[in-house]
N, C-alpha and C positions, 0 to 999 in steps of 0.2 A: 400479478404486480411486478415479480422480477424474475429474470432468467439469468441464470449464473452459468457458465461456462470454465473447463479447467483441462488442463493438459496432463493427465498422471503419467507419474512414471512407472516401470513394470511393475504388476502386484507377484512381487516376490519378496519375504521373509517379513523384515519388520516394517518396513515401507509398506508394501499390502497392508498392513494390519491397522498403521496408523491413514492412511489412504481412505480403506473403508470407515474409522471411523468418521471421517473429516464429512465423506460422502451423506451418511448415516446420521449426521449432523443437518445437514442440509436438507435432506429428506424430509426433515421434521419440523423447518420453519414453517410459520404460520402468520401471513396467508402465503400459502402452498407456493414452493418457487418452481419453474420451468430449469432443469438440471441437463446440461450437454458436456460429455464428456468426447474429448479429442485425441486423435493420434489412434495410429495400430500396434500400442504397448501389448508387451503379454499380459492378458485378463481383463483389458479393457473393455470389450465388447461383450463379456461374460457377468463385468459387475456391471455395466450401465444395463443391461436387461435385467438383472436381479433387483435394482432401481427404480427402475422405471424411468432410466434417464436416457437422451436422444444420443444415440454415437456418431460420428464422423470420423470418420477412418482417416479420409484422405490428408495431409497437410502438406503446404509447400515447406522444404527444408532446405539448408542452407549443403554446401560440398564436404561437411564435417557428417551430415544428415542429421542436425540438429533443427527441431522445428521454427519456423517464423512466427514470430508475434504476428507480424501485419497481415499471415493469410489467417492466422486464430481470431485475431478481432472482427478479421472482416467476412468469416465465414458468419462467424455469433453473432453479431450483427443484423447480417442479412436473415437468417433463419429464426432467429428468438420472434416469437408469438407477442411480447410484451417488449414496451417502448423505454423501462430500465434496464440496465445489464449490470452484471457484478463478473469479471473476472478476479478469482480465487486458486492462489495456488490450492493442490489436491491434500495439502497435510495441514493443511488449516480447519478450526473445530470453529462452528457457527452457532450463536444460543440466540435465545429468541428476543434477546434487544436488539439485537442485530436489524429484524427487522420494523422493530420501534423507531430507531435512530433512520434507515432510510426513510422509513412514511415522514418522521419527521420533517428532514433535509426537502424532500422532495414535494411537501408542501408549503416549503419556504421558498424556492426557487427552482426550475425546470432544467437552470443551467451551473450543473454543478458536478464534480466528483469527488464523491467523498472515500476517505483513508484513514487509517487508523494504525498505531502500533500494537501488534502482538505480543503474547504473552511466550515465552521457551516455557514448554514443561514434557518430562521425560514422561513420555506414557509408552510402555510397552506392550499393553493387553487390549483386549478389544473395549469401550465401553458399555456400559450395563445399560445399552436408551429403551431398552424396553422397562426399565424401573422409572415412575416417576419423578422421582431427585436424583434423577444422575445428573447435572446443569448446576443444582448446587451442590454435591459434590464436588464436580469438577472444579469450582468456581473456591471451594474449599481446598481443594489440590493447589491450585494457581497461588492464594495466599500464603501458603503454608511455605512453598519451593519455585514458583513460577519468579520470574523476572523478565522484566520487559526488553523485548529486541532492538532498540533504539530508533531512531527517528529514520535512519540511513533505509531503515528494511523496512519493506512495502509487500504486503502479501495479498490484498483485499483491493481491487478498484471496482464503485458505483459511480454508473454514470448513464445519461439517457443516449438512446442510440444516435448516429450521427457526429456525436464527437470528437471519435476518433476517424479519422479519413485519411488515404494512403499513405499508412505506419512507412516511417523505414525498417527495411528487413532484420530487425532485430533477431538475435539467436535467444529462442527463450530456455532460462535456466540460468541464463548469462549476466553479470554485472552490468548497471545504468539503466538498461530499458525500463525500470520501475522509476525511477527520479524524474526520467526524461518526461513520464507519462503526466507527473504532478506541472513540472513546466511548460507542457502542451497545454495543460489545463489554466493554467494562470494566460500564460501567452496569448489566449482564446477569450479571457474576460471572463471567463468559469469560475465561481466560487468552489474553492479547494477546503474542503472542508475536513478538519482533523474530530475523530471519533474517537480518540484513546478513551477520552474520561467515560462514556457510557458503553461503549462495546467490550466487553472483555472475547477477544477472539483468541485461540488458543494455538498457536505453534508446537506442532510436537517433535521434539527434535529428532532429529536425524544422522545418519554419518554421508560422506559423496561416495560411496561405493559404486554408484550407478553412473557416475563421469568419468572417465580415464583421466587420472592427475589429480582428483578430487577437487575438494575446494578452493583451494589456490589455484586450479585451473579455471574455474567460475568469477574466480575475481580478476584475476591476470593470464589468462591465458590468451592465445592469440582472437579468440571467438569475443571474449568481455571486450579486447583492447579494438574491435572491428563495429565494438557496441559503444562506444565512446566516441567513434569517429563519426560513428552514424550520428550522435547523440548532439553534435557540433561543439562537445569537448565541454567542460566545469560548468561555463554560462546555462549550461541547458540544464543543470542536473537541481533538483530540490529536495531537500530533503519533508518529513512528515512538517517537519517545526516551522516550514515555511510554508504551511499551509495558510490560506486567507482568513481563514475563521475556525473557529472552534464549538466543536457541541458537546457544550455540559449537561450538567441535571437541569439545572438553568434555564436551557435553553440555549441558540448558537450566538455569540458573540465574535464579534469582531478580532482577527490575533494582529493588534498592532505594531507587533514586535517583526513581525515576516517582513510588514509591507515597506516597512523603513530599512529593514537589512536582507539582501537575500543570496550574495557570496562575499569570499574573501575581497573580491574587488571595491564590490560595494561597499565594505567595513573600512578600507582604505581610503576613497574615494569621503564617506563620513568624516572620519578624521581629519582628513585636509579642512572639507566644511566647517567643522566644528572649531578648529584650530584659528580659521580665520576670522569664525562667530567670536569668538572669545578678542582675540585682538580689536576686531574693531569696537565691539562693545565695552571694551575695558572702562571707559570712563565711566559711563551708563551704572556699568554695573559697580562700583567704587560708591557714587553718588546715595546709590539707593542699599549699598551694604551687603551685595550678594557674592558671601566669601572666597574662594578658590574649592574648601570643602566642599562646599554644594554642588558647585559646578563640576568637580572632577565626578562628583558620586553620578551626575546626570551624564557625563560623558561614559561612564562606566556603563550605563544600563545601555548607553546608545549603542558603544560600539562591540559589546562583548566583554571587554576587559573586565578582569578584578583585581 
């Protein structure tokens, strides 16, 4: 049904540990996913046999020798057996709504990508998945101390193959290439579908040890700001909350709130609208008694403000 694809970084110390759990995870969805592990990290080729999962050594890199998105998507792609993909960062924990919420989506519509916010939660040890309630455990862990990564951080993309088509060479690891992906996806007529309320997917945090400069290099260093260029700069970028629709218990629902605002321009751009809705309907509305209160509370939901 789905092949999931991921780039780790070396399994050395804590990263290894949370790594295999994330893998260990995935292992274990049901029905069985197709698992390809990327790059010639240290241990990579040693846990995806331990796996059962497909390796690919090779990958095109940028002059830094940080990998490309656009040869990752388009190896996984071409090679997955099955016609969904999920790219997954490698410290991400996967439970088995996970693949409820895709079968869902994807007998709603063939053309979609769905995303979802993760949860931070410090795990240090390896998990107990040979115990039957380690999932709710886990899931006991997350409510107790977890907190969610906000709308900005994208860790999880499903989508059917085809969708994605000559990426620009994004550096992965790097700031924007996850936004950019959600705007590809709108831009293309894709229903962007947010999965917060039913997936609880798990982020186990981490330190940037493994980047020269750490994390303010990921977000500002010269590799992120060559990712924003690529990315054709703010317009392209969306965050989770500007997804098209949303999948609750419910069922997926429409997120209205995206399709009417989706950046600072366009929040500006409203306001003038609105600005001059109001002027010209002033009589209209005087006539029929519709206060200034109401309308600012309605200008408020429109454009952000409180």
């Amino acid at each position: 049904m789905l092949s999931l694809f991921a780039f780790p970084k070396p399994f050395q110390g804590h990263i290894a540990t949370i790594q295999r759990n994330a893998i260990s995870s995935w292992a274990r969805l049901r029905p069985s996913c197709e698992i390809f592990l990327f790059g010639d990290e240290e241990g990579t080729a040693e846990v995806a046999k331990e796996f059962g999962a497909c390796h690919v050594s090779k990958i095109a890199c940028n002059e830094y020798g940080t990998p490309l998105l656009s040869d990752v998507f388009e190896k996984g792609q071409q090679l997955a057996k099955n016609d969904l993909l999920c790219y997954v960062n490698c410290d991400i924990i996967l439970g088995s709504e996970f693949m409820r919420a895709v079968g869902e989506v994807s007998r709603w519509t063939q053309r979609f990508l769905m995303v979802g916010e993760c949860w931070n939660l410090d795990v240090t040890e390896p998990l107990a998945f040979d115990q039957s309630g380690w999932e709710e455990e886990l899931k006991a862990l997350v409510r107790l101390r977890g907190t969610l990564r906000g709308p900005e951080s994208i860790d999880y993309f499903v989508f059917p193959r085809g969708l994605y088509q000559k990426l620009p060479p994004f550096a992965l690891g790097r700031a924007w290439f996850d936004n950019w992906l959600i705007w590809k996806a709108r831009d293309l007529k894709f229903a962007a579908v947010d999965a917060t309320q039913v997936v609880t997917a798990v982020h186990q945090d981490h330190d940037y040890s493994h980047v020269s400069g750490g994390k303010s290099y990921t977000h500002h260093g010269a590799e992120a700001m060559r990712n924003i260029e690529l990315a054709g700069g703010p317009r392209h970028r969306c965050r989770i909350s500007e997804a098209t629709h949303k999948l609750l218990p419910t069922g997926l629902k429409r997120n209205w709130g995206s399709l009417l605002l989706r950046n600072s321009d366009d929040k500006q751009r409203a306001e003038k609208v609105l600005s001059w809705a109001l002027h010209c309907t002033r009589p209209l509305r005087h006539l029929i008694g519709l206060n200034m209160a109401n309308v600012s509370r309605f200008k408020s939901l429109v454009t952000g403000q409180r």
